[in-house]
N, C-alpha and C positions, 0 to 999 in steps of 0.2 A: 283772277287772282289765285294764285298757287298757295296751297298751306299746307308748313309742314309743323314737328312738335314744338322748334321755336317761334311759331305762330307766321302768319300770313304775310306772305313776298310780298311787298308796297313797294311797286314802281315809281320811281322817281318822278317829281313832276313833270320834267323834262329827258324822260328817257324815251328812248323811240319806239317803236313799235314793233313785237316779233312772234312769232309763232313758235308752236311746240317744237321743244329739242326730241330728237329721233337718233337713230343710231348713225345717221347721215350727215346729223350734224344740227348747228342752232344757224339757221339764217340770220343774219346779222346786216343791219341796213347800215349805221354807220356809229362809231364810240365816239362821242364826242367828251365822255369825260370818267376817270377812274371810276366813280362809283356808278355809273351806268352801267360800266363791263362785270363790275362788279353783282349789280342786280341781275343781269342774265346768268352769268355764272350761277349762282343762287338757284336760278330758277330749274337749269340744265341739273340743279343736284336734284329740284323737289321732282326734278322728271325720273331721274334715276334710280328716285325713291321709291315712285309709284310703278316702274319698271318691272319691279324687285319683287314689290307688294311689304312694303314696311321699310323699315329702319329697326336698328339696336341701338341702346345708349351706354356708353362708358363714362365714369366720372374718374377723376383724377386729383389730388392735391398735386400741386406744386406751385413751389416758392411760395407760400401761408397764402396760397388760393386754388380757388377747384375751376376746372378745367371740362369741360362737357366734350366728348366727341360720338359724334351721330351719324353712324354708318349706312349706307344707301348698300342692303343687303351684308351680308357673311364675308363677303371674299378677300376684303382687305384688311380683317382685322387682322389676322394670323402674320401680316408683316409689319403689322405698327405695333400691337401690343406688348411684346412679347421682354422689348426694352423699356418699355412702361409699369411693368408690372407692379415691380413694387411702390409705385404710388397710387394702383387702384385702390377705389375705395367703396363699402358695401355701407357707407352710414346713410341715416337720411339725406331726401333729396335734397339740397338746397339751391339758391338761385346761381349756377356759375357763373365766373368771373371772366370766363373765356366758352364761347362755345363753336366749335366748328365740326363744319359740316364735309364728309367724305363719302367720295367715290373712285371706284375704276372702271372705265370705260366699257373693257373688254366683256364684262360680266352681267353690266346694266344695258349696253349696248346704246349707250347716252355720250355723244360726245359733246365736248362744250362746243361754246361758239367757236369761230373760226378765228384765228390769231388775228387781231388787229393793230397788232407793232409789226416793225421791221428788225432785221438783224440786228441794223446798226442802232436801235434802240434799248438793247439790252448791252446792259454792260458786266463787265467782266465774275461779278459777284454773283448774277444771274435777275438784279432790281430791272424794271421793266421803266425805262426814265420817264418816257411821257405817259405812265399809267400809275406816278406815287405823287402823291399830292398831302395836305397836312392830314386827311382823314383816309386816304385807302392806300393802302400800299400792296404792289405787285411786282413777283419773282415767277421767275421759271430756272427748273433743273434740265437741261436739255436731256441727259442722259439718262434720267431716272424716268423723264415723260413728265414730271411732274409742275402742274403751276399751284402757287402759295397765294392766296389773297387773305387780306384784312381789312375791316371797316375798325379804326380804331373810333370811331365816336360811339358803336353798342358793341363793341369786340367780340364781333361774330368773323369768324374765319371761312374761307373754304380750300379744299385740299385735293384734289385731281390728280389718277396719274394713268396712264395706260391700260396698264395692266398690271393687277395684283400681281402677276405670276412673274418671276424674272427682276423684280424689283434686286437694283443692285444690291450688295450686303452693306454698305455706309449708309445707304438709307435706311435698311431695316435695324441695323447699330442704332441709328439716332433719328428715328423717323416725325417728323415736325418739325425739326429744327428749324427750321425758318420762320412760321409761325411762332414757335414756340418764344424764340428770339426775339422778335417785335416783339412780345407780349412780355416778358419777362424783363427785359431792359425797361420796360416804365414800370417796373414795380423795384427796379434800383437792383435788378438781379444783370446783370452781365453775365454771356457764356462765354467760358475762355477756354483757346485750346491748351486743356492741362491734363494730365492723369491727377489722382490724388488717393491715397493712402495712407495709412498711420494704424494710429495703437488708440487706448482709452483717455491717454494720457496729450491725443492732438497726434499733427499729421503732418505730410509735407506736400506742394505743388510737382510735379514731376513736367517740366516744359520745355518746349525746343520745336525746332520744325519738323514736318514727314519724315521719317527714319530717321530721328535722332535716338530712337529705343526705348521711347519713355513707354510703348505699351511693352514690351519686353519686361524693362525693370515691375511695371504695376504687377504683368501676371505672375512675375518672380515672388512679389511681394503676396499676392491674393495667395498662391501657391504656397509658400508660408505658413496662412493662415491668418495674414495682418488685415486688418479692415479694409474696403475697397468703398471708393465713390467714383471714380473712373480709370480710364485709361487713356481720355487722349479728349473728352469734355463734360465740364461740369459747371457749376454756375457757380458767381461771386459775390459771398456778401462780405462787406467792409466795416457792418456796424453792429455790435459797436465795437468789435475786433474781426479779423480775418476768417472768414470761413468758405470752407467748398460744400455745394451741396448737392447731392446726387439727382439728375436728370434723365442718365440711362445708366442701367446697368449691364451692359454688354460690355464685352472685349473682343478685339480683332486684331489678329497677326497674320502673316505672310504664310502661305502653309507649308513652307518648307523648313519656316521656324517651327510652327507650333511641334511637332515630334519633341521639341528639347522640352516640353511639358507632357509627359505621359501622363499624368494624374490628371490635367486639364482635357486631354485629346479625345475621351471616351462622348464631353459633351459639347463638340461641335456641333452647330445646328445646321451647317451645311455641307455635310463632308463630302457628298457629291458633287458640287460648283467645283468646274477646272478652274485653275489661273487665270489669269491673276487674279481672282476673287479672291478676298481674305477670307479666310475662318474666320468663325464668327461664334461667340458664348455669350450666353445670356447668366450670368453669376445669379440672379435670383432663384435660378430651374433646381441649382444645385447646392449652393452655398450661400441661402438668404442670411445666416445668422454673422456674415462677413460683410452683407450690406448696410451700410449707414447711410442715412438722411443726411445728414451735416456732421462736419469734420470741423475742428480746428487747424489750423494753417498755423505751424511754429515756423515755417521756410520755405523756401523758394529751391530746388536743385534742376539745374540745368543740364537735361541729358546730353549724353556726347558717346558714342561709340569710339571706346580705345582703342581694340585692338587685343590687346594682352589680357592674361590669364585673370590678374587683381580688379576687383572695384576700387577706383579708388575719390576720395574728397577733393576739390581742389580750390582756391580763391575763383573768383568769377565777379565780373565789375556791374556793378549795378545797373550803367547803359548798356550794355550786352543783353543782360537779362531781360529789361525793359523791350528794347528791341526784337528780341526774339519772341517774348511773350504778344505785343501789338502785333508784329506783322504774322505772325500762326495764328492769330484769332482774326482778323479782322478782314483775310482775304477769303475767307471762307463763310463772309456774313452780311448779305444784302444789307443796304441802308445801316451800313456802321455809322455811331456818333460821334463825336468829339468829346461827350462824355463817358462813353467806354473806354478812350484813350487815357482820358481823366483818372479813370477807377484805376486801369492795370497800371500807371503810374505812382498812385497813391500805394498801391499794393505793394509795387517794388521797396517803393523807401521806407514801409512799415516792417518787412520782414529783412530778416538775413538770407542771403543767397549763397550757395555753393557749386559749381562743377560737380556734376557725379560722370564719372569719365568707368563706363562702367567696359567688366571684362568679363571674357567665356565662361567663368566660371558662376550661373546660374544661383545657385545657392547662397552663394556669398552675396549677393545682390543687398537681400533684405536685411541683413546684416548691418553694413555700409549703410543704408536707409534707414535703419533705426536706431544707428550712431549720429546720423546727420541731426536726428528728432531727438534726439537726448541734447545733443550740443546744443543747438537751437534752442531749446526750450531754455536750458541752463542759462546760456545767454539775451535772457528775457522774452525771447517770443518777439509780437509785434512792439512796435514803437509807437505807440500811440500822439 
């Protein structure tokens, strides 16, 4: 029996029989069920712990619970925390609500067991079909190197990925998100692909698909000086009115836009990655006093690239919005529910929506935005 700080790996009754993970790899005789694969995984991290000679512990708030994560060595904090920051927390320890467990390979020289699915077992969101079952669920990112587990009956996670180094920039933008998303949709939090911005006085959803501009418009907005909770995801609460509340604080543009932000440009975290890598900003590093926890949501604006010099407002149909909002959140999110579908539809028909058909001229942006947030609100906000 392996034991690490959340206390001693318990082999399933019926789990098989394996020996120590090495840098070669975990032998593996045969999975016969999610949470077996689950338990070696587990085991391949306490090895990579003792690899290392320790672990670190980060605690985290989010969504009104704390979040444990426990590093097997240094090398992969520096790409997950970085969009976490502002929910660390230094208060006392308490029992977390979530705890997972991380490694990368390259650094502990532990690789996990050897894949025991096939291609055609993963489907398109990256859920692992014959490895989710009602208490463990399993994703992989092909490109990131990364696999996602959970045991939702003690929600203990674990989080694997290659190597620290080289991690693509959307992961290090929003690093858990997969974990994070199981965990957070059963606490009634939904992550939806939105940006979200505003004032003191409440905010607005900014959503649409890949280049529709909504992280353009947000960093228009942060640029500004207008409150920031994202630029492209953040989580849903519905009650007992609409709010977005901040998950990462990062922003990522195409770097052949980001120049149209010189004030922003100074704090790219990666300005050496060639293309197509986004830039990439951490707003905590620079401009924590523009990050908010939670926003009020007065509206819904649907980005759209115009064209022309103007931002301008426009009608926009509630299925539209609906539509674009489900399918930009929901293809980018293993094991979506039918109650998330539920939520972002309830969310449409509570606020007012608009078109922002927005144009070249940058400054005007926030403008437009904080007209859309005045109107909106004047027009009662949500409909309860």
């Amino acid at each position: 029996m392996l034991a690490t700080v959340g206390g001693p790996i318990e082999p399933s009754p019926d789990a098989d029989t394996r020996t120590s993970c090495s840098g070669t790899g975990c032998p593996l005789t045969s999975v016969r069920s999610p949470l077996q694969l689950f338990h070696s995984v587990r085991t391949a991290y306490a090895r990579a712990e003792e690899s290392v000679g320790g672990h670190f512990t980060r605690d985290l708030e989010l969504g009104g619970g704390r979040v444990r994560l426990e590093f097997a060595g240094p090398a992969l904090a520096p790409s997950i925390l970085p969009a976490l920051s502002h929910t660390l927390t230094d208060g006392a320890p308490s029992i977390p609500d979530l705890t997972v467990y991380l490694w990368d390979s390259a650094s502990t020289g532990v690789l996990p067991p050897p894949d025991p699915w096939t291609r055609s077992q993963v489907r398109a969101r990256g859920e692992v079909s014959d490895l989710c079952d009602d208490r463990v669920l399993t994703a992989i990112q092909r490109e990131a190197g990364a696999l996602s587990m959970v045991d939702r009956e003690r929600w203990l996670g674990v989080y694997r990925v290659d190597s620290a180094v080289g991690l693509p920039a959307y992961e290090r933008a929003a690093p858990l998100k997969v974990l994070l998303h199981w965990w957070l949709r059963e606490r009634g939090l939904p992550m939806i692909h939105a940006g979200a911005v505003g004032a003191d006085d409440g905010g607005v959803l900014l959503v649409g698909q890949t280049g529709s501009g909504k992280s353009t418009a947000a960093l228009a907005c942060l640029d500004a000086g207008m409150q920031y909770v994202s630029d492209d995801r953040c989580l849903l609460s519905l009650s007992p009115h609409p709010e977005a509340l901040c998950i990462y604080n990062s922003a990522k543009l195409h770097q052949d836009h980001m120049h149209r932000f010189p004030r922003l440009l100074p704090h790219v975290s990666n300005p050496d990655e060639p293309p197509p890598e986004k830039s990439l900003i951490f707003v905590q590093q620079f401009a924590p006093e523009q990050v908010v926890r939670r926003l009020s949501i007065r509206g819904i604006l649907l980005a759209h690239i115009g064209g022309r010099r103007q931002t301008v407002l426009k009608p926009v149909s509630r299925m539209e919005v609906l539509r674009q909002v489900a399918m930009s959140s929901l293809i980018y999110q293993p094991d979506a529910s039918h109650a998330e579908v539920r939520a972002f539809a309830d969310l449409v028909r509570r606020l007012p929506s608009l078109r922002l058909e927005l144009g070249t001229d940058l400054k005007a942006i926030p403008c437009v935005v904080a007209e859309a947030i005045r109107s909106m609100s004047s027009a009662g906000g949500a409909i309860s």
